[in-house]
C-alpha positions in Angstrom: 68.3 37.4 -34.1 65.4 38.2 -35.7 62.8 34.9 -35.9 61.2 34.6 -39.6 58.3 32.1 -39.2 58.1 29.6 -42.0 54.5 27.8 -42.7 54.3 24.0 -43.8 54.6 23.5 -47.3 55.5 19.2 -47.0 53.0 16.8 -46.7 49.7 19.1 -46.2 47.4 20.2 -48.8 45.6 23.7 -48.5 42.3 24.7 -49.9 40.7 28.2 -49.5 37.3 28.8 -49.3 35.3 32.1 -49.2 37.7 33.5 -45.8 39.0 30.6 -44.9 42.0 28.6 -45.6 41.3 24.8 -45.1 45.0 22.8 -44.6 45.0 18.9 -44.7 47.9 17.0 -42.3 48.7 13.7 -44.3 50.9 12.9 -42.2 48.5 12.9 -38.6 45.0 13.1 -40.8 44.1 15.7 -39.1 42.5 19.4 -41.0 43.0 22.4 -39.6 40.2 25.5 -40.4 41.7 28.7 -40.4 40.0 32.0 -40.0 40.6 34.9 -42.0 43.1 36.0 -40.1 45.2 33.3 -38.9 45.0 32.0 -42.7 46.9 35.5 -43.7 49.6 35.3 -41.3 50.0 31.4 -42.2 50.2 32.7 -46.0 52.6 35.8 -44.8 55.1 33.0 -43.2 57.4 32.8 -46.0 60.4 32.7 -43.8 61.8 36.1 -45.2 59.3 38.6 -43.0 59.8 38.6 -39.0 57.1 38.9 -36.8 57.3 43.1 -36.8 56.6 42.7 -40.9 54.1 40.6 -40.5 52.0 42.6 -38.3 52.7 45.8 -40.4 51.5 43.7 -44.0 48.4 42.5 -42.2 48.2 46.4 -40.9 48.0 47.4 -44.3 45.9 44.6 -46.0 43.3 44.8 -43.1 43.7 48.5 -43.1 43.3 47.9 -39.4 45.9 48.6 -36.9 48.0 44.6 -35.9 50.0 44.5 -33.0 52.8 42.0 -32.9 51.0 40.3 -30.0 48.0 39.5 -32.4 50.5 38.0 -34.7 52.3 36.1 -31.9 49.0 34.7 -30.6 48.3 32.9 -34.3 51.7 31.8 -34.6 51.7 30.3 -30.9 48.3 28.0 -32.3 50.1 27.2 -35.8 53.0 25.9 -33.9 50.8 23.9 -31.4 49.4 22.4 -34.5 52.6 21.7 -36.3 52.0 23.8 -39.3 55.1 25.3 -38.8 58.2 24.3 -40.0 60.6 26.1 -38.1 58.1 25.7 -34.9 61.6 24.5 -32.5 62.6 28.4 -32.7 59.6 29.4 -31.5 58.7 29.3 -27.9 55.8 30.0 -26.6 55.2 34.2 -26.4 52.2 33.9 -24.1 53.7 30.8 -21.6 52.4 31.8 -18.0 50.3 34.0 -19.0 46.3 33.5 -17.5 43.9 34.1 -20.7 42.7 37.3 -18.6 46.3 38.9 -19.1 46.6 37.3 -23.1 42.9 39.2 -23.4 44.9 42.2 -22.1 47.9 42.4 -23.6 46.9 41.7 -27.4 44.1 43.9 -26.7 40.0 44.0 -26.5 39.2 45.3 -29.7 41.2 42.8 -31.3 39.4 39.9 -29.8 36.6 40.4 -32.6 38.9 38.9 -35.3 40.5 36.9 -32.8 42.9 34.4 -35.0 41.1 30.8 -34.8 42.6 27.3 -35.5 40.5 24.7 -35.4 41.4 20.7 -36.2 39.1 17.5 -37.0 40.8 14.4 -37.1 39.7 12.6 -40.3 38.9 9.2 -40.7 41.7 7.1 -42.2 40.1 4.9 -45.1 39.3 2.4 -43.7 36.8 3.8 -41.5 35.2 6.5 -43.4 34.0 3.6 -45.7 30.8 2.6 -45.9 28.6 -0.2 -46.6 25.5 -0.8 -47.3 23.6 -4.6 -46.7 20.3 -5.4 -48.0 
């Protein structure tokens, strides 16, 4: 069986910017930044392309050679951060692997554009208000 990753549509709102896609959690109020390319496989995971189709749209919108590893990495990070919604049939591709052997097997020049999640927890409203006394 063939896995087709599905992103988060429920309870998240999504922003792009300039290369970046910016998705809100309601539901942990936390916001996830995504870089260029983790933000195009998220957008690719429509639950109707496996991993292989994935890596060959990227291939061709990138015009740049994406192995399924690279795509595996990203998807490994959205499911860590639960903006996945089929993240239970995923295991983890790169469990016991040392970052030395990950660096290996997706491959050096693919480093560069590395696929990069990173979260901020945002204040719930009650502490991101503010006051001011005179």
């Amino acid at each position: 069986m063939q896995i087709k990753p599905v992103s988060r549509k429920q309870n998240i709102v999504v922003q792009e910017l300039e290369s970046e896609l910016l998705v809100y959690d309601l539901q942990t109020n936390k916001a996830f930044v995504l870089n260029e390319t983790s933000a195009l496989i998220f957008q690719l995971c429509d639950g109707k392309r496996t991993v292989a189709e994935i890596s060959d749209s990227m291939s061709r919108k990138l015009k740049t050679l994406v192995s399924e590893d690279f795509v595996w990495l990203a998807l490994n990070e959205l499911r860590k951060d639960g903006l996945l919604e089929n993240s239970t049939e995923l295991n983890n591709y790169f469990a016991g692997f040392s970052r030395r052997e990950m660096v290996r097997k997706i491959g050096l020049a693919s480093m560069i554009a590395l696929p990069l999640v990173s979260s901020v927890v945002a204040p719930n409203a009650v502490q991101a208000a503010s006051s001011c006394l005179d």
